[in-house]
N, C-alpha and C positions, 0 to 999 in steps of 0.2 A: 172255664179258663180264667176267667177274670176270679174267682175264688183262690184256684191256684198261684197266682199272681203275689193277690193281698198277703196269704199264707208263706210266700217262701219271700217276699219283702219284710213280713214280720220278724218270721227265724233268723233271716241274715241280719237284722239291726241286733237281734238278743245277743247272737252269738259274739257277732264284730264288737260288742260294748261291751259285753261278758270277760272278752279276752283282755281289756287294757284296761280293769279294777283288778283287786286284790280283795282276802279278807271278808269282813263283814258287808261292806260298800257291795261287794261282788254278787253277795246273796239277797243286798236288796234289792239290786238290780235285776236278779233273775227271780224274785217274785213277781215285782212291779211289769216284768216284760209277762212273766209266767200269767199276770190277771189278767191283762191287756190280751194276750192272746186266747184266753178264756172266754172273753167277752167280745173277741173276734168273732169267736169259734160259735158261740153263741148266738148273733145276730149272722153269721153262715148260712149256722141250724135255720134257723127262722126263714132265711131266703130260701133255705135248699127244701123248706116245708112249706112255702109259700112255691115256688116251680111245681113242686108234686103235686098240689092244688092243683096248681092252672093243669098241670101233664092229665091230671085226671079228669078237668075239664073239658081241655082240648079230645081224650079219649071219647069225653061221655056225647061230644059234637060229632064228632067222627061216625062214634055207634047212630047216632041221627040221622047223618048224612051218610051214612049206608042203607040206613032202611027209608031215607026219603028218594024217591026216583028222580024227583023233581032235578036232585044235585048233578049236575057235570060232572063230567070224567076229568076236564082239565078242574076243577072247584079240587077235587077229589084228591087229587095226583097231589096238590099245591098243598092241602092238611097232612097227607103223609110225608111229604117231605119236612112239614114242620116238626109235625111229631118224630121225625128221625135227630131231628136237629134236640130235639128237647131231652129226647133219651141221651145222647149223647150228650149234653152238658149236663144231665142227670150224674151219669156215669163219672163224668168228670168231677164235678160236686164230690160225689162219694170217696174219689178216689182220694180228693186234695184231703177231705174233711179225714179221712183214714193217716195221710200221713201229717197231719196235723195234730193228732191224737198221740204217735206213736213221738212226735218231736216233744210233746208234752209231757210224755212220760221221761224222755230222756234230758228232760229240764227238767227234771222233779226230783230222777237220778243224779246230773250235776249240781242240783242246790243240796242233796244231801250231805254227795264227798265234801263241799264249799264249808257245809256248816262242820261236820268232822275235821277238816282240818282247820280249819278257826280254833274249835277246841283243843284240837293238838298244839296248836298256835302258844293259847292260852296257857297250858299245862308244862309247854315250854318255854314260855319267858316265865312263868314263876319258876321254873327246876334251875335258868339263869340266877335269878335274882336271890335265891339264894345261894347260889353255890357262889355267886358272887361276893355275896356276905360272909360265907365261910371263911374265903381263897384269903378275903382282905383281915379278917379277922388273926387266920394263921399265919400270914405275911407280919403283921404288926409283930405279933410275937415273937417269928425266931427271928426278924431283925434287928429286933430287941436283944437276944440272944446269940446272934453272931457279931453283934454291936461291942455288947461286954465280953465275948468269948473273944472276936479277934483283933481287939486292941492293943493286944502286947506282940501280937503276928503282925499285926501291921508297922506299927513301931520297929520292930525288926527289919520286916520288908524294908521297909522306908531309909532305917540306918544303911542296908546294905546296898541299897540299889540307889539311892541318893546320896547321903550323907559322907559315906565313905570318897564313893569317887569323886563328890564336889571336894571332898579335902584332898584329893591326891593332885588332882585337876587346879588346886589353887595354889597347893606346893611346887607343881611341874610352872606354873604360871609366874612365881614368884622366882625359882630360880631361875628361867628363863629372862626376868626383868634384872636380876642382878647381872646376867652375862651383858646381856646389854649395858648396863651402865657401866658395867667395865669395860665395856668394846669403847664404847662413848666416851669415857676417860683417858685412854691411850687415843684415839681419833681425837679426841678436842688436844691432845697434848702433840702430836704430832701435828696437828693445824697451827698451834700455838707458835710449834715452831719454823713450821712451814711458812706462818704469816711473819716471825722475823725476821727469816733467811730472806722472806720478798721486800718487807721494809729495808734491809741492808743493801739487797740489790737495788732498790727503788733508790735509795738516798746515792747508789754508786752512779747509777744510772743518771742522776741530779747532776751529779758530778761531772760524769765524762758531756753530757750537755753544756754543761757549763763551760764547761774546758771547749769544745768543741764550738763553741758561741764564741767566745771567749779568740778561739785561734781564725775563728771564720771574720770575724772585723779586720784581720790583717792581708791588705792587698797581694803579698805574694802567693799567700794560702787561701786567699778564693779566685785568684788563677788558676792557681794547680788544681783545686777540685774542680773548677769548672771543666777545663781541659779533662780530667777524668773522666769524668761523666760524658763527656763529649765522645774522647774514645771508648768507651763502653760503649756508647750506643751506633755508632762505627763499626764498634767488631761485631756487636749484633747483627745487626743485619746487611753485613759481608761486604764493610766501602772500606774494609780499612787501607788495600791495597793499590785502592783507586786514590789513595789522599795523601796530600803532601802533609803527615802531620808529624812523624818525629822530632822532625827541626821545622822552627817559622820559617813559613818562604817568607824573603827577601823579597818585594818589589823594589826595583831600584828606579826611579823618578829624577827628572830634575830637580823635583821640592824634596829631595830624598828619601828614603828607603820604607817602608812599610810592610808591616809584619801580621798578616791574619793569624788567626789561631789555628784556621784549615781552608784548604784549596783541592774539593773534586772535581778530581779528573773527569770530565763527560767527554766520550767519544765525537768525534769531529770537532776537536780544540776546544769546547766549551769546558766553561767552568762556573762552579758552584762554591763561593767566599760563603763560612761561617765563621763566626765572631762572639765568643762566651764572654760575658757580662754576668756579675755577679754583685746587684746592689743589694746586698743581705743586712746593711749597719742597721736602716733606716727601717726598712722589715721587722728584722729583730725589734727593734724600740717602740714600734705599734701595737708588737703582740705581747710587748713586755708594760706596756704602760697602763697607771695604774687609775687612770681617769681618762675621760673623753678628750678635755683636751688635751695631755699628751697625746692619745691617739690620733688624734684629729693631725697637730702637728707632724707628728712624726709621717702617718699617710700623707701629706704634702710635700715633705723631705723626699719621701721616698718615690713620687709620680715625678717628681723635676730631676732623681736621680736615674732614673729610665727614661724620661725625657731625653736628657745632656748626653746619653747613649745613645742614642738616636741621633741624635745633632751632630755628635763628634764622627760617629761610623757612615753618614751621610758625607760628608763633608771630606773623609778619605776617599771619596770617589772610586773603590776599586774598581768599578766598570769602568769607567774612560779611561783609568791608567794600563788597565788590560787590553782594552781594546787600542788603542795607543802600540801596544807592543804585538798585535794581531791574534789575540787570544780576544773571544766570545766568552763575556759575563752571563750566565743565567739567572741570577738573583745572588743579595745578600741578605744572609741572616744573622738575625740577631739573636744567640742563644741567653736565655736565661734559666739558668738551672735549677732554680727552686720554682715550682708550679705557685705555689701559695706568693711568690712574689710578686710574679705577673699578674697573678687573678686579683691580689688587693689592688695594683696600680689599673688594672682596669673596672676593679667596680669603682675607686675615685674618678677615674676618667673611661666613661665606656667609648668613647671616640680615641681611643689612645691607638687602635688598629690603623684605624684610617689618617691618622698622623703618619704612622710608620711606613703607610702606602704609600701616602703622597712622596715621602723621602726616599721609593723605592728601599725598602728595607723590610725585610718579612720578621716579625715580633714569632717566637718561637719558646715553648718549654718544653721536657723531654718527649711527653707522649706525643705532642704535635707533629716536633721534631720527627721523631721515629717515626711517622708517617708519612712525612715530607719524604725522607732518606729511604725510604721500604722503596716507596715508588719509583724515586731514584735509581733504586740497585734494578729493579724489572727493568726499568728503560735500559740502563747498562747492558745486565742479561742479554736484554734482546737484540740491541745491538750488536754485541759480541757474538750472538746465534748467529747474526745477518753474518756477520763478519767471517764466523767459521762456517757458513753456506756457501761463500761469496770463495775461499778457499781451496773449500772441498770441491768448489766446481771448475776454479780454475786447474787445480791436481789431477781431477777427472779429463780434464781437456789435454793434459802434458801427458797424464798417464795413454792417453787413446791414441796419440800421437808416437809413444816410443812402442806404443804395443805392435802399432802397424809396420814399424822399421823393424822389428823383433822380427813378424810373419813376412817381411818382404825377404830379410835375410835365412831366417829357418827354413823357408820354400826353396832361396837359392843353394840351402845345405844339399836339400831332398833334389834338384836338379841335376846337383854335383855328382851325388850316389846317381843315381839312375847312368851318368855319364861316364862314370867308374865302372858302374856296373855290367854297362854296354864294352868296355876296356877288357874288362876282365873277361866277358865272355869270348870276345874276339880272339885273347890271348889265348884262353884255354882251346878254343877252337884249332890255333893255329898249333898249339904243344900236341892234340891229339892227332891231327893229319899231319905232320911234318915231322916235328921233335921225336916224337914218342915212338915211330918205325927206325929212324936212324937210331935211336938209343936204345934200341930191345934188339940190332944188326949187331952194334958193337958188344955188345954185354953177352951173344952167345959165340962172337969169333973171338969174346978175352973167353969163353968157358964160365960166364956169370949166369945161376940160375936163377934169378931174382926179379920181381917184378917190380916194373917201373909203373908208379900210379901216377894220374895227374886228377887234381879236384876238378870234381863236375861243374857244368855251368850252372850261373843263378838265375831263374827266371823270375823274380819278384820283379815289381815297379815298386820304386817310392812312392808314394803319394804325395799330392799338395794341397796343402790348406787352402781352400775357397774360400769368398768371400760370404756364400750363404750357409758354410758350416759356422 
């Protein structure tokens, strides 16, 4: 056993190392294993002829102790069973040493294929290296030869596949650049003129500012646009008919008469005094001046000139002259129609609000304005909703009332029928037993064949309208 062991550990290492060389490496691998297992195989030999020794030992003790009587039967039993034990690794021995022999052979067989094809190996990488040498040899040459043969084919190639369409492709390019610069020449010409139809308008434009500057310094003519501007924003947002503005009201006073610009109507006698102010001179001369201190000056001209607006529309007291004649002030305002006038008087003066409050006077420009008056018209609006609620209900209340005198009297129509109707049936009763024999007597002693009809009676009711119909 332990023979067989040594022997098939040997073969598996030959083969498992055999498999991962190549080449000549491969073959000395399978000699150097191939000795090794020779000289296995040979000190085997030696144990497997040293066993036969002793087997023939142990035989020659046996034959002893059969012909000594002296031996036990149990001595006896005990050498035979060694002796079976020995044949049997005997056997074993022979068996492993046999296929030990036969693995040798067929290491002997694979070192041969190993070394033939090494050879083959060999016989092929020189049939490579030259044919190598030929391949490159005949390569030099005909490219040599297709070098000088197809240079005037390439040339051509080249002309027609390059050369030509880069010239078409730079002519398409070129006249493409000349349309453009003549687009570009008509467009800069017509800019040309487009910038001094804008310069003509710009310099008109100069003008009518000017003119418009110019007319806005004069106190009748920044009334009127204030007032414009004022009813513009009126008819926007729907007070125009609520305002007394075509003509100035009249307050008439013992210190005499006083003229707002406008007086809204607010429902339950109140009213709402606006008052357009236009200090535009002083404005103008700040935004016109051509240094700080002008500016400076002119911005303090123009805060005392909003100021003295204040002062003077204070000081008309419309609320106590209204209230005086039992008309409710809700505020006064003071419009000023240029935004940028107002905004520069209050960045001179950011307290310039809270002046106008203490005067009871509300400081105002359009947007403001037009927010004031929006909210205004809702209040109106909804007022006026109450109002035509407040109608509809009383109508509703006149309507239920003639509606009931309608069904009091329509029921007494329907009572009248019913009492006609009772009339009429009586009467027809009485034509049919009374009338109607006397008059069918005389009409056959005149010789009259004709028949006398009277209408049937009516059995309908009128009905009357109930109160839960």
């Amino acid at each position: 056993m332990l023979a067989g062991v040594i022997a098939g550990f040997i073969l598996s290492r030959v083969f498992s190392k055999g498999r991962s060389s190549g080449g000549s490496g491969e073959a000395r691998l399978l000699e150097e294993r191939l000795l090794k297992a020779d000289q296995g195989l040979e000190q085997f030999s030696r144990q497997l002829e040293q066993q036969s020794a002793d087997l023939q030992s142990v035989q020659h003790e046996a034959q002893q102790a059969r012909e000594s009587a002296a031996v036990s039967n149990t001595e006896l039993k005990g050498v035979s069973q060694e002796r079976d034990a020995l044949k049997a690794a005997h056997a074993t021995a022979l068996a492993a040493m046999e296929q030990i022999r036969q693995e040798k052979e067929s290491l002997s067989k694979k070192m041969a294929e190993v070394a033939e094809q090494l050879r083959s190996q060999e016989s092929q990488t020189q049939f490579l290296a030259k044919a190598r040498t030929d391949l490159l040899t005949q390569f030099r040459s005909l490219s040599g030869q297709m070098l000088d043969g197809s240079r005037d084919a390439l040339l051509k190639s080249t002309k027609e596949t390059v050369s030509e369409p880069f010239a078409k492709e730079v002519q398409q390019l070129r006249q493409q650049m000349e349309a453009l610069q003549k687009d570009s020449n008509e467009k800069l010409g017509v800019l040309a003129q487009t910038t001094m139809d804008l310069r003509q308008r710009s310099e008109d434009v100069q003008g009518a500012a000017q003119q418009l500057t110019s007319a806005l310094r004069s106190p009748n003519v920044k009334g009127q646009w204030g007032e414009v501007n004022l009813r513009r924003i009126l008819e926007f947002v729907g007070l125009i008919s609520y305002c007394d503005f075509d003509e100035q009201v009249h307050i008439d006073t013992n210190e005499g008469a006083y003229r707002p610009d406008c007086v809204i109507t607010i429902p339950g006698s109140r009213r709402l005094i606006v008052d357009s102010k236009a200090p535009i001179e002083s404005y103008l001369d700040a935004l016109q001046a051509s240094d700080d201190a002008q500016r400076e000056a002119a911005l303090s001209h123009h805060l005392k000139k909003v100021r003295s607006h204040i002062d003077l529309l204070s000081k008309k007291d419309y609320a106590g002259k209204l209230s005086a004649l039992g008309q409710v002030v809700d505020g006064v305002v003071l419009f000023i129609p240029v935004e940028g006038a107002l905004s520069m008087a209050l960045e001179r003066d950011p307290q310039l609000l809270e002046y106008a409050f203490s005067k009871n006077i509300i400081l105002t420009f359009p947007t403001s304005l037009l927010a004031i008056l929006k909210g205004l018209a809702m209040t109106i609006q909804q007022a006026e909703i109450a109002k035509n609620i407040d109608e509809i209900q009383s109508n509703a209340v006149e309507l239920h009332k003639r509606f009931t005198v309608f069904i009091d009297k329509f029921n007494d129509i329907g009572s009248n029928l019913n009492r006609l109707n009772k009339s009429f049936n009586a009467a027809v009763g009485s034509a049919q037993s009374r009338l109607l024999p006397q008059g069918r007597r005389f009409a056959e002693l005149a010789g009259q064949s004709g028949e006398i009809d009277v209408a049937d009676q009516i059995d309908e009711v009128v009905r009357e309208i109930q109160a839960g119909e």
